[in-house]
PyMOL commands that place a pseudoatom at each C-alpha (Angstrom):
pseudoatom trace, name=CA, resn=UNK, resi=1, chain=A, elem=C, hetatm=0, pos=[83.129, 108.403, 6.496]
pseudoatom trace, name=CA, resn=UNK, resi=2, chain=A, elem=C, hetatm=0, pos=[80.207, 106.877, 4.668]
pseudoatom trace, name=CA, resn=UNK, resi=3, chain=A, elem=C, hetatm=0, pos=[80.993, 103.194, 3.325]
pseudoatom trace, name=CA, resn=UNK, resi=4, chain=A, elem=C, hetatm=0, pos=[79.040, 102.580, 0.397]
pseudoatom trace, name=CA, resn=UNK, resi=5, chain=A, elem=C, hetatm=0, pos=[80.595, 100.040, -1.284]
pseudoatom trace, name=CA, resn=UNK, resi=6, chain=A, elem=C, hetatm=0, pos=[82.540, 97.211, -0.094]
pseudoatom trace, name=CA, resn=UNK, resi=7, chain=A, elem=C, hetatm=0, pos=[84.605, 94.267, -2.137]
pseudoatom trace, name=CA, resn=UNK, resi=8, chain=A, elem=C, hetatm=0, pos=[86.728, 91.389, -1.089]
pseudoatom trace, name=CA, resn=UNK, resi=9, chain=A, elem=C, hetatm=0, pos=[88.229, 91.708, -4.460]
pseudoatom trace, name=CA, resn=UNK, resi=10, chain=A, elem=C, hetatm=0, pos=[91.538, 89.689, -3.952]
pseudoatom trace, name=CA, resn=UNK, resi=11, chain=A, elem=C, hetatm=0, pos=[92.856, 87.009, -1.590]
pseudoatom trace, name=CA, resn=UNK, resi=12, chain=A, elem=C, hetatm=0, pos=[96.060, 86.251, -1.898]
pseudoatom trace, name=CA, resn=UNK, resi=13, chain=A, elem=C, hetatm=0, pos=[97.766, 82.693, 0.025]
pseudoatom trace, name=CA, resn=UNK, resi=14, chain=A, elem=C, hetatm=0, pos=[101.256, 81.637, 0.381]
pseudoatom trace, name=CA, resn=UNK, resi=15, chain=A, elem=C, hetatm=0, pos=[102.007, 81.258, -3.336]
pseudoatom trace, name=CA, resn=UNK, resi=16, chain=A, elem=C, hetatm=0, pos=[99.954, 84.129, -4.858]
pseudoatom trace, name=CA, resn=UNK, resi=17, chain=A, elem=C, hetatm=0, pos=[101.695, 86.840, -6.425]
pseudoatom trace, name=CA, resn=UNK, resi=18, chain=A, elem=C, hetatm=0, pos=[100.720, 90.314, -4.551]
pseudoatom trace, name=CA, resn=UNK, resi=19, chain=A, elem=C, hetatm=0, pos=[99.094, 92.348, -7.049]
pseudoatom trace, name=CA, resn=UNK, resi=20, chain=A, elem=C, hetatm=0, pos=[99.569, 96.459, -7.432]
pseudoatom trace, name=CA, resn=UNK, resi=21, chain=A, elem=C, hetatm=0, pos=[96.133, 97.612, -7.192]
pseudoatom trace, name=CA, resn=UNK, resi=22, chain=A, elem=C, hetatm=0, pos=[97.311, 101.087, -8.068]
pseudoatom trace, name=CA, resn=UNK, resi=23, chain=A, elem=C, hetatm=0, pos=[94.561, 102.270, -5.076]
pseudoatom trace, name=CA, resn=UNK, resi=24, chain=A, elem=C, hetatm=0, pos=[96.290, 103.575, -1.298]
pseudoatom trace, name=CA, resn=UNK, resi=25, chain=A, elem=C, hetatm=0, pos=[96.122, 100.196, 0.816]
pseudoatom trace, name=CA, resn=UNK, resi=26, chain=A, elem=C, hetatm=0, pos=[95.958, 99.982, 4.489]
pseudoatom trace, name=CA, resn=UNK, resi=27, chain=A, elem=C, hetatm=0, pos=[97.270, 97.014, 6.101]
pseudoatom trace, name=CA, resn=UNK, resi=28, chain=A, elem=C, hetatm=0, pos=[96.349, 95.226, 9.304]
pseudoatom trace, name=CA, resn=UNK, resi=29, chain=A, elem=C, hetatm=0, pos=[98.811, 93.373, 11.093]
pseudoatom trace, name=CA, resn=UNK, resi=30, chain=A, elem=C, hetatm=0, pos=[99.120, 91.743, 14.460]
pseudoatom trace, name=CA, resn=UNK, resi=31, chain=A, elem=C, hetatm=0, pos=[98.701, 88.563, 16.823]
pseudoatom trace, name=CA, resn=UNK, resi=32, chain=A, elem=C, hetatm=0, pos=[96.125, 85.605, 15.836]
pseudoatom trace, name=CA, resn=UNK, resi=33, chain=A, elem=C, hetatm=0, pos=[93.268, 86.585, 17.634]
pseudoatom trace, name=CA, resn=UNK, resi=34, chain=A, elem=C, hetatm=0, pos=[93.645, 90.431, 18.103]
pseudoatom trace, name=CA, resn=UNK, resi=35, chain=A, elem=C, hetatm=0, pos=[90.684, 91.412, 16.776]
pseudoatom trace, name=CA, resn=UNK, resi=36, chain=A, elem=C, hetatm=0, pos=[92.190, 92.184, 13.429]
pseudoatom trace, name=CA, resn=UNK, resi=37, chain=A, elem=C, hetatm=0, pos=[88.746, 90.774, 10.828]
pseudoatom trace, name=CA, resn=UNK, resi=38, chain=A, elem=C, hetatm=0, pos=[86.326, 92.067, 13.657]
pseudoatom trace, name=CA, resn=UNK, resi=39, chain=A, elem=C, hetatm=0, pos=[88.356, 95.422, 13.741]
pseudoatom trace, name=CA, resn=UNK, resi=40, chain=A, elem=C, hetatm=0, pos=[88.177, 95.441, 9.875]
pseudoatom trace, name=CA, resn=UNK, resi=41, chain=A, elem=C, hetatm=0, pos=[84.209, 94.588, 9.386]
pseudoatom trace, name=CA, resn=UNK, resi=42, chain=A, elem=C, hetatm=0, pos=[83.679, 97.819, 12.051]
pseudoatom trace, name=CA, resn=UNK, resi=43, chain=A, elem=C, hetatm=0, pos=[85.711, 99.601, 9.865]
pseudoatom trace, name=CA, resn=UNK, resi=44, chain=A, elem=C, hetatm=0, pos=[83.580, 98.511, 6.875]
pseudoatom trace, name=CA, resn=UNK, resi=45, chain=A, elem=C, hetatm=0, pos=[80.173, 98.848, 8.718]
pseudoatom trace, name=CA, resn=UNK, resi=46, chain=A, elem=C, hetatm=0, pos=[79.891, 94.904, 7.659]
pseudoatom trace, name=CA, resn=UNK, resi=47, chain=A, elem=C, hetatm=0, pos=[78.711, 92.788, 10.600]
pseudoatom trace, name=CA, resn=UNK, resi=48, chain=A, elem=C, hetatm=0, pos=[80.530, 89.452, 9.159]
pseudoatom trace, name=CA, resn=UNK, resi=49, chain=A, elem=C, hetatm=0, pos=[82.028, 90.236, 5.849]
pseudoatom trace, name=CA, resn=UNK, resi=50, chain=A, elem=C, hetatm=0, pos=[85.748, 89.708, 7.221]
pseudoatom trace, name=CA, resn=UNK, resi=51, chain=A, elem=C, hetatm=0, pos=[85.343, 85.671, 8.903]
pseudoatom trace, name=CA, resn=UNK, resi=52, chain=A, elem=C, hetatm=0, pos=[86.163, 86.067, 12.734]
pseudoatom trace, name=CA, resn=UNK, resi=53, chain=A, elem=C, hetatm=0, pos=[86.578, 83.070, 14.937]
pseudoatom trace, name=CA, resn=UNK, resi=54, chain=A, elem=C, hetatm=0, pos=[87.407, 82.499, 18.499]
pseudoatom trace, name=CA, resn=UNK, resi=55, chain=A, elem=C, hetatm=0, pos=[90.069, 80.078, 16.961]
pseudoatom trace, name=CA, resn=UNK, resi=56, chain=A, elem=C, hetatm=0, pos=[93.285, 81.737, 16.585]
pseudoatom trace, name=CA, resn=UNK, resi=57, chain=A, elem=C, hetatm=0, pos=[94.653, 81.542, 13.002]
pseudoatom trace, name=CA, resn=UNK, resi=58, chain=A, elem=C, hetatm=0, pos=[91.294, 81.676, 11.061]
pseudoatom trace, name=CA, resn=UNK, resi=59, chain=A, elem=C, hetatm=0, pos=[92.915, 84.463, 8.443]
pseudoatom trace, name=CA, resn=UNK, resi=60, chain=A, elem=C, hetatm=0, pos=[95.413, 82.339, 6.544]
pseudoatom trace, name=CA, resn=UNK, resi=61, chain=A, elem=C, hetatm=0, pos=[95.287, 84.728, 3.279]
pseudoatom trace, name=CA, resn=UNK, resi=62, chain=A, elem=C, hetatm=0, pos=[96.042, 88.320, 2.638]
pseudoatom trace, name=CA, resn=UNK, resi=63, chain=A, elem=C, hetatm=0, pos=[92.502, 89.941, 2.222]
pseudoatom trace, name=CA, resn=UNK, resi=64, chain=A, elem=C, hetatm=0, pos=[91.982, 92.356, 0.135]
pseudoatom trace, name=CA, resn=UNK, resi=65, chain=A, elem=C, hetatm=0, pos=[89.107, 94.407, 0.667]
pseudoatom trace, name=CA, resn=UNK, resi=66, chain=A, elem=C, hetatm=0, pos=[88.230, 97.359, -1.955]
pseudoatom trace, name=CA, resn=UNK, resi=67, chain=A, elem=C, hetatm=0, pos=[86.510, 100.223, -0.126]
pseudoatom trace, name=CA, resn=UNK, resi=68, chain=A, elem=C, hetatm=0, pos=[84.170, 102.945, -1.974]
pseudoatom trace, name=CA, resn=UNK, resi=69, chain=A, elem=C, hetatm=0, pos=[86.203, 102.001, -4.950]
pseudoatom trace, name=CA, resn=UNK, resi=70, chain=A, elem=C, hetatm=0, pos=[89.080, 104.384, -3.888]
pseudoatom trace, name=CA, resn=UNK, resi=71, chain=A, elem=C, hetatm=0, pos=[91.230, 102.438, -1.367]
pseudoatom trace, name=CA, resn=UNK, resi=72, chain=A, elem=C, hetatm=0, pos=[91.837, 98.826, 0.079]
pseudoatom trace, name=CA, resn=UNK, resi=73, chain=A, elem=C, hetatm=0, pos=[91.844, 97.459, 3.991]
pseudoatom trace, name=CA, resn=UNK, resi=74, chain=A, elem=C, hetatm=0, pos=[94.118, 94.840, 3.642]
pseudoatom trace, name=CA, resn=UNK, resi=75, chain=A, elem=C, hetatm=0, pos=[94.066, 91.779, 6.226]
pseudoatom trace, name=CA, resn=UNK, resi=76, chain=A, elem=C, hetatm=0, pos=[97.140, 89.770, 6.948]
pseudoatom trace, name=CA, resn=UNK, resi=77, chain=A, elem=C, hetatm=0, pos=[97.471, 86.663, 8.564]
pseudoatom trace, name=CA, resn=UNK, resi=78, chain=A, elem=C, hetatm=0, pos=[98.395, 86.691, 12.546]
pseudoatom trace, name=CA, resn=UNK, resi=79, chain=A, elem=C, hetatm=0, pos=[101.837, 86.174, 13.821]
pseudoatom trace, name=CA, resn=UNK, resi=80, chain=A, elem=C, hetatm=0, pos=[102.248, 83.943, 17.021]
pseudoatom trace, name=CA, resn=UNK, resi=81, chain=A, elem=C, hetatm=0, pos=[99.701, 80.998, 18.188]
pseudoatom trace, name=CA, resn=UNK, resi=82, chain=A, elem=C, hetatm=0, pos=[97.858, 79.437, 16.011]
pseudoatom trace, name=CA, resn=UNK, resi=83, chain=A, elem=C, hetatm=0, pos=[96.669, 75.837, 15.481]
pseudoatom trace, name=CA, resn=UNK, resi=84, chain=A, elem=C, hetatm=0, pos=[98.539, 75.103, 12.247]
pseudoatom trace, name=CA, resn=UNK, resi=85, chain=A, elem=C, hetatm=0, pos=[102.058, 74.038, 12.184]
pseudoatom trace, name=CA, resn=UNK, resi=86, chain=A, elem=C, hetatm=0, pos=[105.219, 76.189, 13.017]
pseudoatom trace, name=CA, resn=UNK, resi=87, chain=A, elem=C, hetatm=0, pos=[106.584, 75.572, 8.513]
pseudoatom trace, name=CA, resn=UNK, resi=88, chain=A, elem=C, hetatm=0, pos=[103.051, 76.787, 8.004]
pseudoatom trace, name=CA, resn=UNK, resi=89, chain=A, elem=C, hetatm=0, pos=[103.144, 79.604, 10.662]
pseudoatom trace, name=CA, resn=UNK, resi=90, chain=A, elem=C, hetatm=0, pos=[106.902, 80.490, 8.895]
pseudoatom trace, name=CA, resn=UNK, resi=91, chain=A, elem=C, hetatm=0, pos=[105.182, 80.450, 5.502]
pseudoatom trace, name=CA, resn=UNK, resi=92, chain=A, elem=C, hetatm=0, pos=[102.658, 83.077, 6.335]
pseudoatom trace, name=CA, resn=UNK, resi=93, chain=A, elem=C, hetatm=0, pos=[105.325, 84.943, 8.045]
pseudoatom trace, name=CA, resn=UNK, resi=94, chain=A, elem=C, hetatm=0, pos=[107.137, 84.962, 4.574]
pseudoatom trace, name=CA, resn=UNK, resi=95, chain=A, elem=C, hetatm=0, pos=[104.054, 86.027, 3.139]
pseudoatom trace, name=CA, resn=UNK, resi=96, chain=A, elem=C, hetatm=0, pos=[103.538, 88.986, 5.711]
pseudoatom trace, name=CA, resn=UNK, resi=97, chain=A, elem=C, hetatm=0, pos=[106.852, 90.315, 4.829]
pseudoatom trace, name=CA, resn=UNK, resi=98, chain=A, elem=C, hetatm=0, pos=[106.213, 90.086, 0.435]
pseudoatom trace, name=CA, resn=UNK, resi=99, chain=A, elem=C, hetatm=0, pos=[103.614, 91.875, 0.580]
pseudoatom trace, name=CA, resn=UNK, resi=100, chain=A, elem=C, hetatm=0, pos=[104.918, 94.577, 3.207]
pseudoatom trace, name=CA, resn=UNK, resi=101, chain=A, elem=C, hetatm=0, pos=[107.838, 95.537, 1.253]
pseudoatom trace, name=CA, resn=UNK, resi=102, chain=A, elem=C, hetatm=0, pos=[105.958, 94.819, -2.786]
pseudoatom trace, name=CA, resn=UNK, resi=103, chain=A, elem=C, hetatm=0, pos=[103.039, 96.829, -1.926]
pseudoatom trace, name=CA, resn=UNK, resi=104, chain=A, elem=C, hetatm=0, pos=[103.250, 99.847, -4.220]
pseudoatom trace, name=CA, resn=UNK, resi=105, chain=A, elem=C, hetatm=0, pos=[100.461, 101.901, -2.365]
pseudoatom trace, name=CA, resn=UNK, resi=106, chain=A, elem=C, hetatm=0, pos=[101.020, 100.734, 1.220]
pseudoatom trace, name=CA, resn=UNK, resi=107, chain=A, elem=C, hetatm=0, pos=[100.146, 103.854, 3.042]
pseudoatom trace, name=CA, resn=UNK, resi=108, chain=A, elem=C, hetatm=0, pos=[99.731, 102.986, 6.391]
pseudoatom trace, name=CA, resn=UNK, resi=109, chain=A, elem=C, hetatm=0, pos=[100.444, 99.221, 8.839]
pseudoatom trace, name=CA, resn=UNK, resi=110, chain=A, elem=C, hetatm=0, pos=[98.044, 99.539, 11.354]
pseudoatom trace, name=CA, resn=UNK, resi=111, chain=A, elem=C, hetatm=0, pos=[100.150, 96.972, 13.786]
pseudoatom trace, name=CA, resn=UNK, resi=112, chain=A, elem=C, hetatm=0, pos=[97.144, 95.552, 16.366]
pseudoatom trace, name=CA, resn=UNK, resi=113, chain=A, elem=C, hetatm=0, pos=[97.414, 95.053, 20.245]
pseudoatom trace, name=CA, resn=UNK, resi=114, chain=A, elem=C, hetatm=0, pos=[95.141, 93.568, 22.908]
pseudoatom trace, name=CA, resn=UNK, resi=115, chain=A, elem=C, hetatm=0, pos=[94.963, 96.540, 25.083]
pseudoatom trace, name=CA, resn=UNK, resi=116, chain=A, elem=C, hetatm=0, pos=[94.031, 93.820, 28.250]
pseudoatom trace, name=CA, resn=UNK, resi=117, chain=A, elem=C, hetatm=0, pos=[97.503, 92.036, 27.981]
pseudoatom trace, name=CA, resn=UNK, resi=118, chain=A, elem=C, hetatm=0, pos=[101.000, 93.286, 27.847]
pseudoatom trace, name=CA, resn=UNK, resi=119, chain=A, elem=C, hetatm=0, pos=[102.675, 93.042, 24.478]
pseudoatom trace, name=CA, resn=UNK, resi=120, chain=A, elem=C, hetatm=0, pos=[104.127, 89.787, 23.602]
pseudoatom trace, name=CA, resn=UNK, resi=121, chain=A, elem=C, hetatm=0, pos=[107.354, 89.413, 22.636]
pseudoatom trace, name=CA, resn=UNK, resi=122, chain=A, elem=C, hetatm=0, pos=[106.618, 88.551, 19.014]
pseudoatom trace, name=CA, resn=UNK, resi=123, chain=A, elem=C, hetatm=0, pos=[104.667, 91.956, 19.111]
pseudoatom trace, name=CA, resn=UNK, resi=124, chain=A, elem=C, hetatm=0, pos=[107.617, 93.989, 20.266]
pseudoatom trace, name=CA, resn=UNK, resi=125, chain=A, elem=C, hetatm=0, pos=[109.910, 92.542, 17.265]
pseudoatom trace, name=CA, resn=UNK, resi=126, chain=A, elem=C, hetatm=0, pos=[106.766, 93.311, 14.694]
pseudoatom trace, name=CA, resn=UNK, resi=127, chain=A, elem=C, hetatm=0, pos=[106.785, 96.882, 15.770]
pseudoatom trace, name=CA, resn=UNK, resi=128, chain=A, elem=C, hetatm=0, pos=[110.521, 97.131, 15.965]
pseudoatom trace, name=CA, resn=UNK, resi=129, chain=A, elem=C, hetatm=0, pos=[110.965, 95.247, 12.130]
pseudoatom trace, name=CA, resn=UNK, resi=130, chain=A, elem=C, hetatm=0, pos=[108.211, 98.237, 10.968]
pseudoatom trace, name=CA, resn=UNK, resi=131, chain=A, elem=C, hetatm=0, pos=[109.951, 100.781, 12.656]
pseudoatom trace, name=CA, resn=UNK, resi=132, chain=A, elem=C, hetatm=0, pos=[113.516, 99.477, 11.558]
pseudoatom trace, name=CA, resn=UNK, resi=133, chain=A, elem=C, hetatm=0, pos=[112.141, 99.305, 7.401]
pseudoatom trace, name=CA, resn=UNK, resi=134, chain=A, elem=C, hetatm=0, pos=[110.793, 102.556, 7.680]
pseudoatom trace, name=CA, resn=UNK, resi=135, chain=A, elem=C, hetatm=0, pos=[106.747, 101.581, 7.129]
pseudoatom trace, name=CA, resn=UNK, resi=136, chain=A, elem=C, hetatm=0, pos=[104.529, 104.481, 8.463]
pseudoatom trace, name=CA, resn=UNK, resi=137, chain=A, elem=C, hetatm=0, pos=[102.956, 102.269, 11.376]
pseudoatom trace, name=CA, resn=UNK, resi=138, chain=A, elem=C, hetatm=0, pos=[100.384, 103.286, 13.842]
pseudoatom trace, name=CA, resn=UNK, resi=139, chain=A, elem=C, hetatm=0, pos=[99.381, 101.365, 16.773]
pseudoatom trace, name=CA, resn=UNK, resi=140, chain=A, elem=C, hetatm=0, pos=[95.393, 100.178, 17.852]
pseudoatom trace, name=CA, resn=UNK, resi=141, chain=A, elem=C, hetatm=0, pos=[94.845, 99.242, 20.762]
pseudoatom trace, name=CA, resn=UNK, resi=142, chain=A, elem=C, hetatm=0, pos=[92.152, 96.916, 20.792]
pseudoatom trace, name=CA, resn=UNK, resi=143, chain=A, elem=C, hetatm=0, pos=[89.520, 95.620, 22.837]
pseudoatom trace, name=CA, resn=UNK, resi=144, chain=A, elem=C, hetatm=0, pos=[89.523, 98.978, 25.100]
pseudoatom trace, name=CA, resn=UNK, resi=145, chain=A, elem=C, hetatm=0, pos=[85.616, 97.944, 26.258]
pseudoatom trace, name=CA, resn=UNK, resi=146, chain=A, elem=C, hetatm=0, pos=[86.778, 95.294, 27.927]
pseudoatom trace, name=CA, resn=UNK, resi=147, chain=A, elem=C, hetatm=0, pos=[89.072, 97.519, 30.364]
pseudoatom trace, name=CA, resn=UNK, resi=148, chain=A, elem=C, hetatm=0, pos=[87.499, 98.749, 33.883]
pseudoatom trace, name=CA, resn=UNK, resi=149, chain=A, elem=C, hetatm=0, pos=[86.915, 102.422, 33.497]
pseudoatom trace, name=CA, resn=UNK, resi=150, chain=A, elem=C, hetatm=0, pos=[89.384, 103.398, 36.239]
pseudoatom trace, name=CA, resn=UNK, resi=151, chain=A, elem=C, hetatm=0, pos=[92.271, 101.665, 35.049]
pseudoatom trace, name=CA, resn=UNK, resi=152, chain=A, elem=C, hetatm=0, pos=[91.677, 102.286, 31.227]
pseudoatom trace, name=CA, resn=UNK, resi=153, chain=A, elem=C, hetatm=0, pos=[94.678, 105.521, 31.053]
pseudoatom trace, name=CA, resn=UNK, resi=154, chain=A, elem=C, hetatm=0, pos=[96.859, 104.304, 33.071]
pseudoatom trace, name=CA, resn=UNK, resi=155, chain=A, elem=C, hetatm=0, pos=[96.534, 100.362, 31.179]
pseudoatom trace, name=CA, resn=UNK, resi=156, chain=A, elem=C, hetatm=0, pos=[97.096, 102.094, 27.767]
pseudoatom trace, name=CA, resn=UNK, resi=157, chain=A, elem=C, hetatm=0, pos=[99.831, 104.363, 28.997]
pseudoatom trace, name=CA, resn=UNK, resi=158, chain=A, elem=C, hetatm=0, pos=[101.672, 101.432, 30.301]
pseudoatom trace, name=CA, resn=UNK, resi=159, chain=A, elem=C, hetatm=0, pos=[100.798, 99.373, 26.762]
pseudoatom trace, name=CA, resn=UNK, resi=160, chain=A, elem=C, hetatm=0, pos=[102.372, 102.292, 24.682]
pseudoatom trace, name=CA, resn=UNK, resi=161, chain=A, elem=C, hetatm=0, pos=[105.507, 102.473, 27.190]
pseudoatom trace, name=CA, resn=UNK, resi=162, chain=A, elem=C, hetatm=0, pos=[106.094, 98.651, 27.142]
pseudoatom trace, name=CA, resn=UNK, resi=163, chain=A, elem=C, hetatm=0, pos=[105.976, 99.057, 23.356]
pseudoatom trace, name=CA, resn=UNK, resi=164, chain=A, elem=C, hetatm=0, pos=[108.805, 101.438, 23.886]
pseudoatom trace, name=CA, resn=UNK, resi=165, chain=A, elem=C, hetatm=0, pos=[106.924, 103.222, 21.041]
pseudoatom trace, name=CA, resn=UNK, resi=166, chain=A, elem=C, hetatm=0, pos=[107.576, 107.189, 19.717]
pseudoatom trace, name=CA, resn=UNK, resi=167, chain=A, elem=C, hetatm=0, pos=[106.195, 109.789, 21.666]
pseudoatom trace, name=CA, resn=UNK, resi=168, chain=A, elem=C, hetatm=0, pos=[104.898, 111.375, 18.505]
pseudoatom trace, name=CA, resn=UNK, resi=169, chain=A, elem=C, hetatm=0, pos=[103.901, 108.173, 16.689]
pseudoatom trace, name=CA, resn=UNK, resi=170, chain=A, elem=C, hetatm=0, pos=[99.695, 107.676, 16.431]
pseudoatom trace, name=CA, resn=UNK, resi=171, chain=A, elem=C, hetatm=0, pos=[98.285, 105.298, 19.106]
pseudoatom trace, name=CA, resn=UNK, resi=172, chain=A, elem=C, hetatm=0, pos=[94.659, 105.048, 18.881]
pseudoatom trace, name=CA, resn=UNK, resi=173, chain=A, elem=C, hetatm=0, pos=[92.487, 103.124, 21.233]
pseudoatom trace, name=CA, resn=UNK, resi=174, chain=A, elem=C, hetatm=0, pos=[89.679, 101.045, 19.523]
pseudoatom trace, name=CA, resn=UNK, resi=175, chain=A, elem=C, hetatm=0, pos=[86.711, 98.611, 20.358]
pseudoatom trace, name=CA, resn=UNK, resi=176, chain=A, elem=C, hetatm=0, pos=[84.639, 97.143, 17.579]
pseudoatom trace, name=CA, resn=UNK, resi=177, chain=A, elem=C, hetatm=0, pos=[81.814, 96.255, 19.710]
pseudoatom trace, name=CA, resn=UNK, resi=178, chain=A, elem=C, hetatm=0, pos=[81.503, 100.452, 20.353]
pseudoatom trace, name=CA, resn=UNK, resi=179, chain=A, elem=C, hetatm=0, pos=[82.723, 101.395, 17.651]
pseudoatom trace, name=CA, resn=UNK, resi=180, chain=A, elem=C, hetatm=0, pos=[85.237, 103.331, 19.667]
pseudoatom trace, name=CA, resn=UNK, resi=181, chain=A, elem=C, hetatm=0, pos=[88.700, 104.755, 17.261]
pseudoatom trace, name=CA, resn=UNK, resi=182, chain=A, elem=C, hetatm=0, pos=[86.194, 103.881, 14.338]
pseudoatom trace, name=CA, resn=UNK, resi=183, chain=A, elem=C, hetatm=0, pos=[85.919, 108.084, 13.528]
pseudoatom trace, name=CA, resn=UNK, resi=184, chain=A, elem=C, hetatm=0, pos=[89.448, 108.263, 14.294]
pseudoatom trace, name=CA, resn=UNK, resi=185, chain=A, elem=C, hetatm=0, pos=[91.079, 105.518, 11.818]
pseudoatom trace, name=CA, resn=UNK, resi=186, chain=A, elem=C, hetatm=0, pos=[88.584, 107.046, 8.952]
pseudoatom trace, name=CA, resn=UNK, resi=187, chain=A, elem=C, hetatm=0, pos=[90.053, 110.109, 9.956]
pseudoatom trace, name=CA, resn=UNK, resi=188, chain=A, elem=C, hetatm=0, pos=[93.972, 108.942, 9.256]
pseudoatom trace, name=CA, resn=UNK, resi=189, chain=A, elem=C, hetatm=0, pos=[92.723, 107.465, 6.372]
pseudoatom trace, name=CA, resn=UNK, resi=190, chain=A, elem=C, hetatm=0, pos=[91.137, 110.621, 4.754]
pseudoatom trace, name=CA, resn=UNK, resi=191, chain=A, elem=C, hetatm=0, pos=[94.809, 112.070, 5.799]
pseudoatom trace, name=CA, resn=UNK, resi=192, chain=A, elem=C, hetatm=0, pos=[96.566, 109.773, 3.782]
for i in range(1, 192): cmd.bond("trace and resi %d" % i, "trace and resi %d" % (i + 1))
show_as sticks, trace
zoom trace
């Protein structure tokens, strides 16, 4: 897929109103400090367009970025850690969930894992609230460069059982340093 135009057109915080950008959306969703604005700027061929930090809780908005003018990558705010307070952590949480179920053109919830650590417990409930509401989800496992070579199938195999997640669901391995999963996300998207 050839990005040729890219747009953070909208950002949305805790007491926006969500709009309906009548355009197929594709949310990102998972832990502070997943990889979720790194993952998103490989995905938009933008070196720093989405802010990354090594400081967990740096996305505190929902980000709406408009892609070629026909769809939007849509950043969400991470669940667990972060250096904020737990009313403010609950607040985003709230915020997660309006725009998940308002979201006229949600076609996909790309729910994000660290493929080097086993899935937290907060993870396991995000996965099972998707699966429970009925959102097409699909699961990236992230930061697969950082696995040693020899244990790289059977870490992800064990990630996706822990995860206790459908045999047939998608569950795509994906660096943004290699820009491995890139071809394989645009292709899901092109899908959809």
């Amino acid at each position: 897929m050839k990005i040729t135009g890219v747009n953070l057109e909208t950002v949305c915080g805790i007491t926006s109103t969500i709009p309906q950008t009548g355009l197929p959306e594709y949310a990102f969703l998972g832990r502070s400090n997943v990889g979720k604005s790194s993952l998103i700027n490989s995905l938009m061929q933008r070196k720093n367009y989405a802010r990354t930090s090594g400081d967990p809780g740096k996305t505190q908005t929902v980000n709406f970025y408009k892609i070629n003018d026909s769809f939007y990558l849509v950043d969400l705010p991470g669940y667990g850690y972060a250096r904020t307070s737990r009313e403010t952590r609950a607040k985003w949480g709230e915020m997660i969930e309006r725009y998940l179920k308002t979201s006229a053109t949600l076609r996909l919830v790309f729910l994000l894992i660290d493929s080097r650590h086993a899935p937290t417990q907060d993870d396991k409930l995000m996965l099972d609230w998707l699966l429970y509401y009925d959102f097409p989800a699909a699961i990236l496992a992230t930061k697969v460069d950082k696995l040693k070579a020899s244990r790289r199938e059977e870490e992800l195999r064990a990630l996706r059982e822990s995860l206790k997640f459908p045999a047939d669901g998608i569950f795509l391995p994906y660096s943004s340093v290699t820009g491995e999963g890139r071809d394989d996300v645009y292709g899901l998207l092109s899908k959809l």
